[in-house]
Backbone as numpy.savetxt, mean C-alpha at the origin, in Angstrom:
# Nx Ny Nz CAx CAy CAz Cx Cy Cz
-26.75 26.79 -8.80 -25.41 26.39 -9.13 -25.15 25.00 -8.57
-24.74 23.87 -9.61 -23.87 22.77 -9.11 -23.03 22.31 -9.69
-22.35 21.33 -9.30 -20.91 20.88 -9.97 -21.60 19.34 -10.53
-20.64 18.88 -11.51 -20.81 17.67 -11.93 -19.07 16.69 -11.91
-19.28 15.70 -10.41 -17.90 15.42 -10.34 -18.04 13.74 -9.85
-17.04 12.82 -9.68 -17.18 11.90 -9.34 -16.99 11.61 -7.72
-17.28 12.23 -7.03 -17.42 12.52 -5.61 -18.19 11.19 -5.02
-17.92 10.85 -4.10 -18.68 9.33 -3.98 -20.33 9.67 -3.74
-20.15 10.81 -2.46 -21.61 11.13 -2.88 -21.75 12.92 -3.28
-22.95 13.17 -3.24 -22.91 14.04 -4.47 -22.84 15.19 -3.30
-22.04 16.26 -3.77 -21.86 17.75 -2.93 -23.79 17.99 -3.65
-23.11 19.23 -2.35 -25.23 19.79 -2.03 -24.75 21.34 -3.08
-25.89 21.45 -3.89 -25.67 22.61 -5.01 -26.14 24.06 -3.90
-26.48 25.10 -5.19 -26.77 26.56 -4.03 -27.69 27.26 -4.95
-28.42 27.58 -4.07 -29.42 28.88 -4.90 -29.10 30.32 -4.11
-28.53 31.34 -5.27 -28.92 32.37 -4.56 -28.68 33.45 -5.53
-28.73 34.86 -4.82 -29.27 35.54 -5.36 -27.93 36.69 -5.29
-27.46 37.04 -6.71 -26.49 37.98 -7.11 -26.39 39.05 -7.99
-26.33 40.30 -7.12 -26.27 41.43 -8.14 -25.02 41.54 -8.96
-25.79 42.45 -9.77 -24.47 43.02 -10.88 -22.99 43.15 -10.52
-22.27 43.08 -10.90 -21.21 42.72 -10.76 -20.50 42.38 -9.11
-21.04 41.72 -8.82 -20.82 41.31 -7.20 -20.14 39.76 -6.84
-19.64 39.75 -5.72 -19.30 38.88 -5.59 -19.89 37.89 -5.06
-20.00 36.50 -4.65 -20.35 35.72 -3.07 -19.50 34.61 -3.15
-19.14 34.01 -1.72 -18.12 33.21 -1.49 -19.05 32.46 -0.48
-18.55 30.98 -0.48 -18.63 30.10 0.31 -18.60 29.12 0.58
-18.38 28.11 1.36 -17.65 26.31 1.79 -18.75 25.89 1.53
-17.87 24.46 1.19 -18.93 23.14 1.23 -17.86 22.23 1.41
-18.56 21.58 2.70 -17.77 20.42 3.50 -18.52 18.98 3.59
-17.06 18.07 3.00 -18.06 16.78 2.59 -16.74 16.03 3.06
-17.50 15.06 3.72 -16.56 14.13 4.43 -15.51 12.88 3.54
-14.49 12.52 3.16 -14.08 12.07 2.52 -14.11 10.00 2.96
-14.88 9.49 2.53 -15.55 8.29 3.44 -14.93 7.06 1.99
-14.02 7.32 1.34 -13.35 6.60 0.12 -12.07 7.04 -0.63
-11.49 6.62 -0.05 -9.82 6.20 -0.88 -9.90 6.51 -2.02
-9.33 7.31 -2.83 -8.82 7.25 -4.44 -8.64 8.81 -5.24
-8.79 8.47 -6.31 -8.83 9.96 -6.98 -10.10 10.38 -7.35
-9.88 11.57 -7.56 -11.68 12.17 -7.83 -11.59 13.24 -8.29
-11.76 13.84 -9.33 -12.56 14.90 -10.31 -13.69 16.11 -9.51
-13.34 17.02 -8.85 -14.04 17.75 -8.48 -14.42 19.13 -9.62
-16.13 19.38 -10.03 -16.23 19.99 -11.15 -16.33 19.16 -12.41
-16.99 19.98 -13.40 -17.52 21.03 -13.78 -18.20 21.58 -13.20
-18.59 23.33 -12.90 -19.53 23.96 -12.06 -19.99 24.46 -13.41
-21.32 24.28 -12.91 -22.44 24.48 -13.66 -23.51 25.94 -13.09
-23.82 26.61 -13.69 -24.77 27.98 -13.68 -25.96 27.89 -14.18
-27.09 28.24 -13.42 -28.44 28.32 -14.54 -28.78 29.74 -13.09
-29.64 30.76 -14.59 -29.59 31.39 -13.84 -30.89 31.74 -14.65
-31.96 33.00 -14.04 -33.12 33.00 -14.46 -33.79 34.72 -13.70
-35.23 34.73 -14.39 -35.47 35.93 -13.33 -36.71 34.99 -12.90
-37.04 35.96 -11.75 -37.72 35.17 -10.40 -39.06 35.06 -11.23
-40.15 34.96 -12.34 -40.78 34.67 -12.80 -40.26 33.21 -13.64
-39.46 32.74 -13.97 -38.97 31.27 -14.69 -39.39 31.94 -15.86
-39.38 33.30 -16.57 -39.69 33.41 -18.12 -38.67 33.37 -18.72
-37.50 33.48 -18.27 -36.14 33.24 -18.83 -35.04 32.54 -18.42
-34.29 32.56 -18.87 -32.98 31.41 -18.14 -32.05 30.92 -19.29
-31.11 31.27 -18.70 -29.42 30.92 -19.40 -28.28 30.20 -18.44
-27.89 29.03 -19.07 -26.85 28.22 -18.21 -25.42 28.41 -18.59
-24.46 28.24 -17.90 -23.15 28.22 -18.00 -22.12 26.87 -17.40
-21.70 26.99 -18.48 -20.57 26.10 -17.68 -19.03 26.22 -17.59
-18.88 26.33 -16.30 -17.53 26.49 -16.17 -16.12 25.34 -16.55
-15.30 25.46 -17.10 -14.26 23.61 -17.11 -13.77 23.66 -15.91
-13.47 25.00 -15.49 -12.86 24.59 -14.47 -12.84 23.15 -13.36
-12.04 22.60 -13.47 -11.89 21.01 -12.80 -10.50 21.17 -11.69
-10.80 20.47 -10.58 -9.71 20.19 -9.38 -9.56 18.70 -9.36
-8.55 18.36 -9.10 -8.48 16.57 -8.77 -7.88 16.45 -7.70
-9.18 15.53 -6.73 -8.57 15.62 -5.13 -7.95 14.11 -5.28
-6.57 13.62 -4.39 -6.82 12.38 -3.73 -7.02 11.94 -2.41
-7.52 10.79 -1.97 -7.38 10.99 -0.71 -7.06 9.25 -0.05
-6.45 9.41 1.01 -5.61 8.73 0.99 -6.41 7.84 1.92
-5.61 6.22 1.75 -6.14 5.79 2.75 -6.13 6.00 4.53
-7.55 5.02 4.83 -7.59 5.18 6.23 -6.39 4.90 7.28
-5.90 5.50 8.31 -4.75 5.09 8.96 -5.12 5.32 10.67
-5.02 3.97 11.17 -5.29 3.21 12.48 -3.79 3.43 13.22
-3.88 3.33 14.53 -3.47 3.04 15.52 -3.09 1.55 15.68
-1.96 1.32 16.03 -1.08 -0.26 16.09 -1.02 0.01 17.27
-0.89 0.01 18.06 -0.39 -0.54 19.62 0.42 -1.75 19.48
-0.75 -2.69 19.42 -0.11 -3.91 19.81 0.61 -4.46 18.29
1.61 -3.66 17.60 2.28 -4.53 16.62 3.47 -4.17 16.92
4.66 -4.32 16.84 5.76 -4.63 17.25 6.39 -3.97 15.96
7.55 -2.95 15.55 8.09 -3.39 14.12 9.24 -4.06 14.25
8.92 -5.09 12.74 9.72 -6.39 12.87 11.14 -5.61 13.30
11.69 -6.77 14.20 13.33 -6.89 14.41 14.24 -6.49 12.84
15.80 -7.07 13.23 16.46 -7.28 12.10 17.50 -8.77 12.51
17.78 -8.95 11.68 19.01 -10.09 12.20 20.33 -9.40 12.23
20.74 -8.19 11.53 21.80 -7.66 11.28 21.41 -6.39 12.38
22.64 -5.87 13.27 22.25 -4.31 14.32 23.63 -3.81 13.48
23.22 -2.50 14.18 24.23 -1.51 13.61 24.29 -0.56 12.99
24.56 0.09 12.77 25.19 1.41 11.80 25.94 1.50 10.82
26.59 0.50 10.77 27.97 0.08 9.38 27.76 -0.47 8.11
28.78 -0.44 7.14 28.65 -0.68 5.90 28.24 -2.25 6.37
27.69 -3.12 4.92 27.05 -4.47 5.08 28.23 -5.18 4.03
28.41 -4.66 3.48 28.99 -5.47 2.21 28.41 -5.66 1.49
26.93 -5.39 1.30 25.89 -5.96 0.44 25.41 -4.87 -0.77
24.90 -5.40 -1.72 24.52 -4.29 -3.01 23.33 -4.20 -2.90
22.88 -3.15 -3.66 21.80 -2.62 -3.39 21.52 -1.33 -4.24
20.04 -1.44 -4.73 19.98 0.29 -5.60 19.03 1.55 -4.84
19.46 1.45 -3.43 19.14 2.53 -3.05 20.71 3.20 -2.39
20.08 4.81 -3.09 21.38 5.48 -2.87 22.17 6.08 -2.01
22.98 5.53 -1.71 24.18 6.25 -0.44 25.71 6.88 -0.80
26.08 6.67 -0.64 27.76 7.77 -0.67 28.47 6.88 -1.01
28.50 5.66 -1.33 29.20 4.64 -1.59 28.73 3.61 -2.95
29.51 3.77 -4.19 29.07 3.18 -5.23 29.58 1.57 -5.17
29.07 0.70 -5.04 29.83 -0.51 -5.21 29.63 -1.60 -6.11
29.43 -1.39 -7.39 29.81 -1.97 -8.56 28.62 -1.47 -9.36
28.35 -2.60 -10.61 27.64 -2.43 -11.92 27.27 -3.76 -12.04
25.59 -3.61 -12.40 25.62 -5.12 -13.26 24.42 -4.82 -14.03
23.89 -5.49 -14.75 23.01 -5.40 -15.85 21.77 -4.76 -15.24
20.71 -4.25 -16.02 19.48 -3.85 -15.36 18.46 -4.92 -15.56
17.81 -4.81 -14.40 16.15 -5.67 -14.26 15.57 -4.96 -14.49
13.94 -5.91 -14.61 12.95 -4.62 -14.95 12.69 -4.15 -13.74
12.40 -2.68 -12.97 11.43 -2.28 -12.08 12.75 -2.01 -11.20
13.91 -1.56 -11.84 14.97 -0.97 -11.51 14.54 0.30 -12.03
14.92 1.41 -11.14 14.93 2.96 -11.28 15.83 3.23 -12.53
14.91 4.17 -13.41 16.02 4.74 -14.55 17.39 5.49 -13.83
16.95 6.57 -12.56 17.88 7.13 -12.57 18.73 6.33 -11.97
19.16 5.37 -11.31 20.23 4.48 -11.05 21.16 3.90 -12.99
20.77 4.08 -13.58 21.39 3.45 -14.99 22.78 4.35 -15.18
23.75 3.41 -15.08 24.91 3.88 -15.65 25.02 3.98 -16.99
25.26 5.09 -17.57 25.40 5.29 -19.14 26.28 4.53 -19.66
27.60 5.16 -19.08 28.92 4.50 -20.02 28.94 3.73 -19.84
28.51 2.50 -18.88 28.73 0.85 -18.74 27.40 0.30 -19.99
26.18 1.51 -20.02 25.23 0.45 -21.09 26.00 0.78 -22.59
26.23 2.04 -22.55 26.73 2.30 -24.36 28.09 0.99 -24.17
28.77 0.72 -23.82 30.03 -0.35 -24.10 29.65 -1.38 -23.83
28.24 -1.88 -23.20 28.05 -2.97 -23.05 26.80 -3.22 -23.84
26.13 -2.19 -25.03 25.25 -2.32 -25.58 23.73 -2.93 -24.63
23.72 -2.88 -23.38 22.88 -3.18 -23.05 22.72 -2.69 -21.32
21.52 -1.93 -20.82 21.39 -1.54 -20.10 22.48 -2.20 -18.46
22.80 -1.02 -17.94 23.14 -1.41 -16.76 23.17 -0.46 -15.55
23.03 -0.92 -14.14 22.51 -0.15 -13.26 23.81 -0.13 -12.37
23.42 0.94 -11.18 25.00 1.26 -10.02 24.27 0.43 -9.04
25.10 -0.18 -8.35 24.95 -0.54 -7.00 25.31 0.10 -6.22
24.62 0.15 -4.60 25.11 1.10 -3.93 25.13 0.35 -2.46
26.78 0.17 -1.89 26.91 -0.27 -0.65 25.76 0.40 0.71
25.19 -0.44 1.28 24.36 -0.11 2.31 24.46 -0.02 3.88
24.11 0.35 4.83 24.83 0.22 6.35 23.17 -0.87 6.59
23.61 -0.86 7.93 22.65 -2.39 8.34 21.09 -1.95 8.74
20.82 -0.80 8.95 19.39 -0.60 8.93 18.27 -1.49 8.36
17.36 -2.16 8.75 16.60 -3.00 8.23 15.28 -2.49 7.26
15.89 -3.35 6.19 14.45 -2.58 5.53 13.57 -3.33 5.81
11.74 -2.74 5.98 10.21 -3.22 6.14 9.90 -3.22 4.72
10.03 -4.58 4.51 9.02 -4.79 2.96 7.61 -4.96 3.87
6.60 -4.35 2.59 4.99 -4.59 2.75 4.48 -5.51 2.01
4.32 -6.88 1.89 3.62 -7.82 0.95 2.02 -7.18 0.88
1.66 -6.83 -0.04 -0.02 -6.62 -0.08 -0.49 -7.30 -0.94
-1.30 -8.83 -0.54 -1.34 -9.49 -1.28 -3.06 -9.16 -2.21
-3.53 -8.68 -3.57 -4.16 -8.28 -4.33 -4.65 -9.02 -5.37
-4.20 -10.40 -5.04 -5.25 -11.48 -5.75 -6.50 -11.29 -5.54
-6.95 -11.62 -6.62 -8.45 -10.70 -7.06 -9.69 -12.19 -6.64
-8.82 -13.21 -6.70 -9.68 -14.49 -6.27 -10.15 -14.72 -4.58
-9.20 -14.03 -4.10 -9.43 -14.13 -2.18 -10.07 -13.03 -1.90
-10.09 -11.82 -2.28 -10.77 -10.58 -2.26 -12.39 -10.38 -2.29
-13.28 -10.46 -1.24 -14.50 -10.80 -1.14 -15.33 -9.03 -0.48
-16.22 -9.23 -0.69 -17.32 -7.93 0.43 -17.19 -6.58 -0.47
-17.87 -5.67 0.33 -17.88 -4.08 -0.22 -17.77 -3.23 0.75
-17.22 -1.99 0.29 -16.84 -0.83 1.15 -16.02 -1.43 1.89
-16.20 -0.52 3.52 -14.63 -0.66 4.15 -14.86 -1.41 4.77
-15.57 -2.86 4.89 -15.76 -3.86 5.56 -15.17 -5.16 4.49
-14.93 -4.35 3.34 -14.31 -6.00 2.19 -12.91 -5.97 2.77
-12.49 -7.45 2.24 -11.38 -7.47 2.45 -9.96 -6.61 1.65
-10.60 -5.96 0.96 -9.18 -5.35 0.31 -9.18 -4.19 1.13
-10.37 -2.99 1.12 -10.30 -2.54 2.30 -9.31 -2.38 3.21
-9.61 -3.51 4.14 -9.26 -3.69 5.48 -7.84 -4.15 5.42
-7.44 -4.63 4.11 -6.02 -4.95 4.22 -5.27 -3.90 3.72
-5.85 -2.60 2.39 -5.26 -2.00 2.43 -5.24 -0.82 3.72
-5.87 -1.02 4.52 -5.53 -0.14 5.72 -4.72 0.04 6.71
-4.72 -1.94 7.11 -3.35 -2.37 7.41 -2.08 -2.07 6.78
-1.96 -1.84 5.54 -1.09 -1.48 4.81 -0.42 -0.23 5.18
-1.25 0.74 5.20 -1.41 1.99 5.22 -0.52 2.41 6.70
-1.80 1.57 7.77 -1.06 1.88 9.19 0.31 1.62 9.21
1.09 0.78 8.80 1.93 -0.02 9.46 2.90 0.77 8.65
2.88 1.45 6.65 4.08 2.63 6.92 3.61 4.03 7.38
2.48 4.04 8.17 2.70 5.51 9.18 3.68 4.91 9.78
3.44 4.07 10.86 3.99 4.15 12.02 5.78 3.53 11.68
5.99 2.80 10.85 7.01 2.15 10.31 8.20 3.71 10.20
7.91 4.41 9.13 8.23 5.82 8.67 8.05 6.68 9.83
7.60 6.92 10.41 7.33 7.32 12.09 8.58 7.12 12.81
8.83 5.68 12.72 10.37 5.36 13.68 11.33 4.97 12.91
10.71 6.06 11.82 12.53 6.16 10.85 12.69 4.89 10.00
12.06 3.87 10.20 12.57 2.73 9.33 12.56 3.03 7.64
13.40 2.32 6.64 13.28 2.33 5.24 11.84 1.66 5.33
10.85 1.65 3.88 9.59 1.06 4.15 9.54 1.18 2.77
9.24 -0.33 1.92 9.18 -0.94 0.61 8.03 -1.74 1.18
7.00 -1.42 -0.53 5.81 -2.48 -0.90 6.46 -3.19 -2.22
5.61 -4.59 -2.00 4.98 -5.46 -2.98 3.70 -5.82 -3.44
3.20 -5.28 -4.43 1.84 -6.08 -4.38 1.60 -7.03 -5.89
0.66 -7.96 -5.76 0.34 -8.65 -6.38 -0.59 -8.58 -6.96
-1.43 -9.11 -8.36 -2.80 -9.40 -8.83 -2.85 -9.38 -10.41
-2.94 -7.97 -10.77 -2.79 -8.44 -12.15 -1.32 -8.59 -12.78
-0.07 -8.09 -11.81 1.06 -8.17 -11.58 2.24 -8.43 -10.66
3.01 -8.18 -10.91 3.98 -8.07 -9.12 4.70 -6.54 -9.22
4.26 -5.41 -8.41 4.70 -4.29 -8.18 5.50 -4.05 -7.46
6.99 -3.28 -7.40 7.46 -3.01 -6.43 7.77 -1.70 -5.84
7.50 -1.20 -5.00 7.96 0.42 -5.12 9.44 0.14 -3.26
10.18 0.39 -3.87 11.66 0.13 -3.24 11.81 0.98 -1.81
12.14 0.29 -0.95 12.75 0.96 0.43 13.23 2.15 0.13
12.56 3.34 1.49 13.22 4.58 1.73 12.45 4.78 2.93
12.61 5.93 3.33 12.39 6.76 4.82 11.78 8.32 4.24
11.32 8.69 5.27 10.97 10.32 5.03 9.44 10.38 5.00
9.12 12.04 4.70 7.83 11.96 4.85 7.67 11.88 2.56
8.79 11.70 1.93 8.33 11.45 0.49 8.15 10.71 0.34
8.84 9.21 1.16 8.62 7.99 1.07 7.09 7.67 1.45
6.53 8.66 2.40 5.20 8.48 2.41 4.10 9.31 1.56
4.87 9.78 1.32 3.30 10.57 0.09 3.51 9.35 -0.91
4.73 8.84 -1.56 4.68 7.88 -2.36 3.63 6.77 -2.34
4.01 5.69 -1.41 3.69 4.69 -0.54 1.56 5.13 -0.47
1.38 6.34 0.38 -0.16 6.26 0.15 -0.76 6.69 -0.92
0.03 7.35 -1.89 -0.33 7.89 -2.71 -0.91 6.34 -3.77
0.29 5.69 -3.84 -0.10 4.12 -4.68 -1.03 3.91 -4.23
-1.38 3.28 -2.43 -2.17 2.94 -1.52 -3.33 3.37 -1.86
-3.62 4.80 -2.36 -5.23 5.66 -2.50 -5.79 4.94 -3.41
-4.70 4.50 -4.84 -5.50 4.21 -6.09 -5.81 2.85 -6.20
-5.04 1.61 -5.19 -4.60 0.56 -6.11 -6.10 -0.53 -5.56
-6.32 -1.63 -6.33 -7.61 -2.31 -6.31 -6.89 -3.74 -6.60
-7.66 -4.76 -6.08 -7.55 -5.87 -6.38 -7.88 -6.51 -7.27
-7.47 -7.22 -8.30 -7.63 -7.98 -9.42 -6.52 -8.83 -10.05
-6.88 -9.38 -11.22 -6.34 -10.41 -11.52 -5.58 -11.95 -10.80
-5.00 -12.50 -11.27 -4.75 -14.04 -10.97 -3.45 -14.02 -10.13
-2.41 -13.33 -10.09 -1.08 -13.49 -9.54 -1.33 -13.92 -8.17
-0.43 -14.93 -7.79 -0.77 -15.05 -6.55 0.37 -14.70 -5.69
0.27 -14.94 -4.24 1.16 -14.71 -3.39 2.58 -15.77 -3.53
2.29 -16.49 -3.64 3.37 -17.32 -3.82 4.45 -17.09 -4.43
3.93 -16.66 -5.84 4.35 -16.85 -7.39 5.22 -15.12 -7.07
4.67 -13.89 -6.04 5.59 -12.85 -5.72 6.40 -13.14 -4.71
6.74 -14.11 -4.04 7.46 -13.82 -3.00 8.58 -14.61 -3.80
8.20 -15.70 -4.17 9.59 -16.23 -4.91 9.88 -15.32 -5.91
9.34 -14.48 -7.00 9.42 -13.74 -7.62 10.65 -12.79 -7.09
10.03 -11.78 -6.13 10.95 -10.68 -5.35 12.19 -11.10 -4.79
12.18 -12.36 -4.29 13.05 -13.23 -2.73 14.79 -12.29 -2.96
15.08 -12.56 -4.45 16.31 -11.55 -5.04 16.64 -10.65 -4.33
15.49 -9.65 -4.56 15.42 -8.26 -4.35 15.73 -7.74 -2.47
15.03 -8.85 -1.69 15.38 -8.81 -0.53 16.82 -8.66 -0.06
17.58 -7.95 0.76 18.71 -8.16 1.71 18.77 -8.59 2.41
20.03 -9.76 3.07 19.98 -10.56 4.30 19.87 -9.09 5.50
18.61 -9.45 6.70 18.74 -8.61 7.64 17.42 -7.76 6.93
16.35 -7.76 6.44 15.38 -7.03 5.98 14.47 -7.98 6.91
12.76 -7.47 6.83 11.99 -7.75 7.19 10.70 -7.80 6.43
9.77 -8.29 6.30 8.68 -8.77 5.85 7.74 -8.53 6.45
6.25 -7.80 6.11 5.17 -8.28 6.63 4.00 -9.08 5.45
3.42 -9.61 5.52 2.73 -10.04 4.69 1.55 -9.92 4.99
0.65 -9.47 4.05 -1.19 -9.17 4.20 -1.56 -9.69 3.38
-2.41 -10.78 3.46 -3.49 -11.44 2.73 -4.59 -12.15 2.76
-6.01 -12.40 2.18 -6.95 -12.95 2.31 -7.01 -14.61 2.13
-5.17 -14.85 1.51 -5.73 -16.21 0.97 -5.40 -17.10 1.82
-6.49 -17.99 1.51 -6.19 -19.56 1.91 -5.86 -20.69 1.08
-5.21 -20.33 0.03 -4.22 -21.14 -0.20 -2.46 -21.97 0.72
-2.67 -22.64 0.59 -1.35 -22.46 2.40 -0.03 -23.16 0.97
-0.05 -22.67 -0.43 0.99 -22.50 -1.07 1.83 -21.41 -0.35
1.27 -20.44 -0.17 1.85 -19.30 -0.14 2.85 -19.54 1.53
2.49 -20.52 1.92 3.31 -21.00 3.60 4.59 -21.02 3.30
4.86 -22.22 2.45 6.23 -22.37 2.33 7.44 -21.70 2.15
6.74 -20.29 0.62 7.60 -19.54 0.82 7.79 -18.57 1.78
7.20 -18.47 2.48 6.97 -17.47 3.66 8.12 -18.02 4.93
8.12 -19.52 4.77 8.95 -19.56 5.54 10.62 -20.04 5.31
10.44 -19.56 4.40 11.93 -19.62 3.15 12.10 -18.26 3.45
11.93 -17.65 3.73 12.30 -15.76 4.04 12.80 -16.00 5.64
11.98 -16.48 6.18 11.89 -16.34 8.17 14.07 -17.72 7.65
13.94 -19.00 7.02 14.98 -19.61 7.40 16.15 -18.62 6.37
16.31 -17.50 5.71 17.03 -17.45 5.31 17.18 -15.57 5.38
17.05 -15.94 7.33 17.40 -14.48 7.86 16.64 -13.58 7.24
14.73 -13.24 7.10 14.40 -12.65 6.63 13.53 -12.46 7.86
13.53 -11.02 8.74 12.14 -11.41 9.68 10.74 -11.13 9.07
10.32 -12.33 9.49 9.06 -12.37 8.39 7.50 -12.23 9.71
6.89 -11.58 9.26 5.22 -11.41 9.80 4.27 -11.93 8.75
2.57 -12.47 9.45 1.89 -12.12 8.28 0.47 -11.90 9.02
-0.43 -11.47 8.54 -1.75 -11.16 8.81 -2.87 -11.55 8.02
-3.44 -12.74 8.15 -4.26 -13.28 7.28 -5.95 -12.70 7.71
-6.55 -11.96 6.59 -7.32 -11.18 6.66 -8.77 -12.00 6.07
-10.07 -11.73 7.23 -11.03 -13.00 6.37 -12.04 -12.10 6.11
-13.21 -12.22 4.70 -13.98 -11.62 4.76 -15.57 -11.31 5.59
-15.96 -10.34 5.08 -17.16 -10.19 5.69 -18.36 -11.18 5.69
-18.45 -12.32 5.59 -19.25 -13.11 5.52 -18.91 -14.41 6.26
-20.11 -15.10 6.94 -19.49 -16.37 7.67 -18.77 -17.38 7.03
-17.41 -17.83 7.27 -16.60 -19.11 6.66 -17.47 -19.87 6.69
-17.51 -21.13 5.99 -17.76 -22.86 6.40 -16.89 -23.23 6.94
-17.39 -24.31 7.50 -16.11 -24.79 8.29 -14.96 -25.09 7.40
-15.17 -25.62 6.06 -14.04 -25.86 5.40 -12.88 -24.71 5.50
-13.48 -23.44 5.36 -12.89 -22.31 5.65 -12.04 -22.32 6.66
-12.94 -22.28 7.81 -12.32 -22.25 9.35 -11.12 -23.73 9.42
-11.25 -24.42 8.65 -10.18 -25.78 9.25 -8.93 -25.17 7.79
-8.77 -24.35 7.24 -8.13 -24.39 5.89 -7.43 -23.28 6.67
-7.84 -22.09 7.40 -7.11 -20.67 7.99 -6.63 -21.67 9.43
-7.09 -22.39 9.72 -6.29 -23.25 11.44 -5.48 -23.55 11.10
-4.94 -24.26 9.60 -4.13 -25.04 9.20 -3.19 -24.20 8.80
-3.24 -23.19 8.52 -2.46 -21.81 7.81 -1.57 -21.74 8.71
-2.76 -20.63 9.78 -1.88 -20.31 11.16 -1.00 -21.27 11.96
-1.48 -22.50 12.05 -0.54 -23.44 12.57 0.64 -23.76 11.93
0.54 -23.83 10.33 1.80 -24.14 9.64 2.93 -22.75 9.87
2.32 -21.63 10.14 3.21 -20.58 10.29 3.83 -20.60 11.29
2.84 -20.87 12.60 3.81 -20.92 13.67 4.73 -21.96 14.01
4.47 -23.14 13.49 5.82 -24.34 13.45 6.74 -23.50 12.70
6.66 -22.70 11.74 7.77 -22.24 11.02 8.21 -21.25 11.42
7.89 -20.42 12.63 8.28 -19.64 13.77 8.23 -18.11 13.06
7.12 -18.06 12.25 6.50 -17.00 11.25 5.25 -16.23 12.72
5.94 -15.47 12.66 4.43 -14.73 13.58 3.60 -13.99 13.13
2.23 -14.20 13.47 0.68 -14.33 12.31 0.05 -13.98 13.75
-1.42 -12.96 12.92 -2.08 -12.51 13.27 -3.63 -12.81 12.13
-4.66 -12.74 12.83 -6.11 -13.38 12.01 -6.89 -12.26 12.49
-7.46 -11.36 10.85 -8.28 -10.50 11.52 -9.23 -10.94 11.15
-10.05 -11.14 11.75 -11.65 -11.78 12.35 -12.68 -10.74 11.27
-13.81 -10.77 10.52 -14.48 -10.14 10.02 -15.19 -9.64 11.24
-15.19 -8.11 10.96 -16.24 -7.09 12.01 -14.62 -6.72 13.32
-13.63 -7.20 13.35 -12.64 -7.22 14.38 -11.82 -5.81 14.19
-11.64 -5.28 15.21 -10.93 -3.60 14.99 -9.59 -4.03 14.45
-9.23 -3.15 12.88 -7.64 -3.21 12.78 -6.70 -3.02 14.21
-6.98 -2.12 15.34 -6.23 -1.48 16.00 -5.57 -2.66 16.90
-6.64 -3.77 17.42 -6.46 -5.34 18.12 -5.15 -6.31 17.30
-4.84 -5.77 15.80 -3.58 -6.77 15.50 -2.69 -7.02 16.41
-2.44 -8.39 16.65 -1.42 -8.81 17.43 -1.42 -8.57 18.90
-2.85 -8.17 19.18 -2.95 -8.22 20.97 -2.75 -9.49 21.32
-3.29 -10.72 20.79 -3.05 -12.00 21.18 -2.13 -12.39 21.22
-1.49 -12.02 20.33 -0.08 -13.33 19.76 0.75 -12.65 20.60
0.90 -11.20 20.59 2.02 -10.95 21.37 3.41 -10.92 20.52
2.95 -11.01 19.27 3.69 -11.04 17.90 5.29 -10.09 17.88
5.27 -9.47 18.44 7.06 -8.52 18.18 7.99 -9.70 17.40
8.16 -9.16 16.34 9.25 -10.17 16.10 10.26 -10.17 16.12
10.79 -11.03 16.94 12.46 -11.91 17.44 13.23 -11.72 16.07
14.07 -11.35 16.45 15.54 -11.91 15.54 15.82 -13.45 15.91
C-alpha cells in the first residue's frame, strides 16, 4: 500500500498482511519541513498471493488537503512599534473596520470588504458605496512584505523569501499575542491587502495567506507604499521587510515615519556573498534610514531570525 500526494518528500508505503474481513490501523509521521498546501492521497492497493501468480490493485480517491503554516521564531529583541496617538477613545478618524459607531459613506475602492457595502447609498447613487466606521486610538501594525520577484534570490529556507516570510510570520504571532490589530501588504505581481484586526481569526487568516504566498513579478516597494499611504491612519505603525536595494523605496518610507506613521524596516540579504557594490548600496540604505529616524535592522545571510534588532536596540519611539 501507498499514497500518491504532493508531500515534499515522499511518505514511506506498507506491506502487510490481512485477513478476511479484518481490520489494521496505523501512523505515519512525517515532519512538515515546507510552508504551503498539499494534497495528501490517492491511496493506492496492490495486493497478491505470496507466490506473485496473481495480483489486483485498487485505488482509493479518497484525498485530504493539509496546510501548513509558516515557520514562527522567537523576537526578543524586537520591540512592537509605538503609536503617536495613546488611549482608548474615539479618533475622529474613518475607517472600514467594524465598531459600534457608523461614521459616514463614501464610494467603494477596490480591496474594500463586500460586507462593509451599503446598499441603499449604492442603488441611489448607482454606484457602489461603503460604511465607515469611527475608531478608538489603538494602533494598527501594518506588515509591508515586500515580494518583488527581482530582489528575491537562493532556495529553501535559507532564500530570501523564506526568511522574510518568517519574519513576517513571527512578528503577527507575537504582535496578536499583545492584542495589537495586525494588517499585511504585499507586493510583486500585485499590491495585496488583507486589513487590520486582532484575535486568534486574525491569525489563521494572516498565516494562512503567509503558507501559500511566493514571490514574483515586477511591483515594487515603492510603487505599494505610495499606493496604500491612503489606507493608513494617523497613529498606525509600519514594519517593512525586504530584499531590495533599490534605496527608491527610502523616501517613501520616510514619508510614513514624517507623517506620524511609526515606521520599522528589515532589509533582508541573500544567501550568497554581496560584491562590494552590494555591500556599499545596503550601507547607503541603512544610513539613509537612520538620518530619517526610520529604525532598520540587516539580516546578514546564515544570521538567526531570533538576533533582529539586538544591535540597534530598535523599539520604536513615538
Amino acid at each position: 500500500m501507498f499514497e500518491r500526494s504532493n508531500w515534499p518528500e515522499p511518505l514511506p508505503g506498507r506491506v502487510l498482511s490481512i485477513g478476511g474481513h479484518k481490520t489494521r490501523k496505523w501512523k505515519v509521521l512525517a515532519k512538515a519541513h515546507r510552508r504551503g498546501r498539499f494534497r495528501l492521497g490517492p491511496i493506492v492497493l496492490r495486493s497478491g498471493d505470496p507466490f506473485g501468480l496473481f495480483g489486483t490493485e485498487a485505488r482509493i480517491p479518497s484525498e485530504a488537503l493539509l496546510l501548513v503554516y509558516p515557520r514562527v521564531v522567537a523576537l526578543p529583541f524586537w520591540t512592537l512599534p509605538g503609536s503617536f496617538l495613546e488611549g482608548n477613545v474615539l479618533t475622529g478618524q474613518r475607517s472600514l473596520q467594524s465598531t459600534s459607531m457608523v461614521m459616514g459613506i463614501r464610494e467603494y475602492r477596490p480591496g474594500d470588504a463586500m460586507n462593509r457595502i451599503h446598499w441603499p447609498s449604492s442603488v441611489r447613487h448607482r454606484r457602489l458605496h461603503v460604511k465607515e466606521f469611527e475608531l478608538d486610538k489603538t494602533a494598527d501594525l501594518w506588515i509591508y512584505l515586500d515580494l518583488d520577484g527581482r530582489w528575491h534570490h537562493g532556495d529553501g529556507e535559507d532564500s530570501t523569501e523564506e526568511r522574510a516570510v518568517t519574519i513576517a510570520a513571527s512578528v503577527v504571532s507575537k504582535a496578536l499575542r499583545a492584542h495589537r490589530n495586525v494588517g499585511m501588504v504585499t507586493n510583486g505581481h500585485r499590491a495585496e491587502v488583507l486589513h487590520p484586526d486582532r484575535g486568534s481569526k486574525q491569525f489563521g487568516k494572516l498565516m494562512q495567506y503567509l503558507a501559500e504566498v511566493h514571490a514574483g513579478g515586477t511591483s515594487t516597494l515603492q510603487e505599494t507604499i505610495v499606493e496604500t499611504l491612503p489606507r493608513l491612519r494617523r497613529g498606525a505603525s509600519v514594519l517593512l521587510i525586504t530584499p531590495s536595494l533599490d534605496r527608491a523605496w527610502v523616501r517613501p518610507a520616510s514619508t510614513l515615519r514624517e507623517t506620524n506613521i511609526a515606521t520599522q524596516a528589515v532589509l533582508v540579504s541573500p544567501p550568497i556573498d554581496p560584491d562590494e557594490r552590494d555591500r556599499a548600496r545596503r550601507r547607503a540604505i541603512l544610513g539613509e534610514l537612520a538620518v530619517a529616524g526610520v529604525p532598520s535592522a540587516h539580516l546578514a545571510a546564515g544570521a538567526p531570525i531570533e538576533e533582529l534588532f539586538h544591535d540597534s536596540g530598535a523599539a520604536l519611539a513615538s
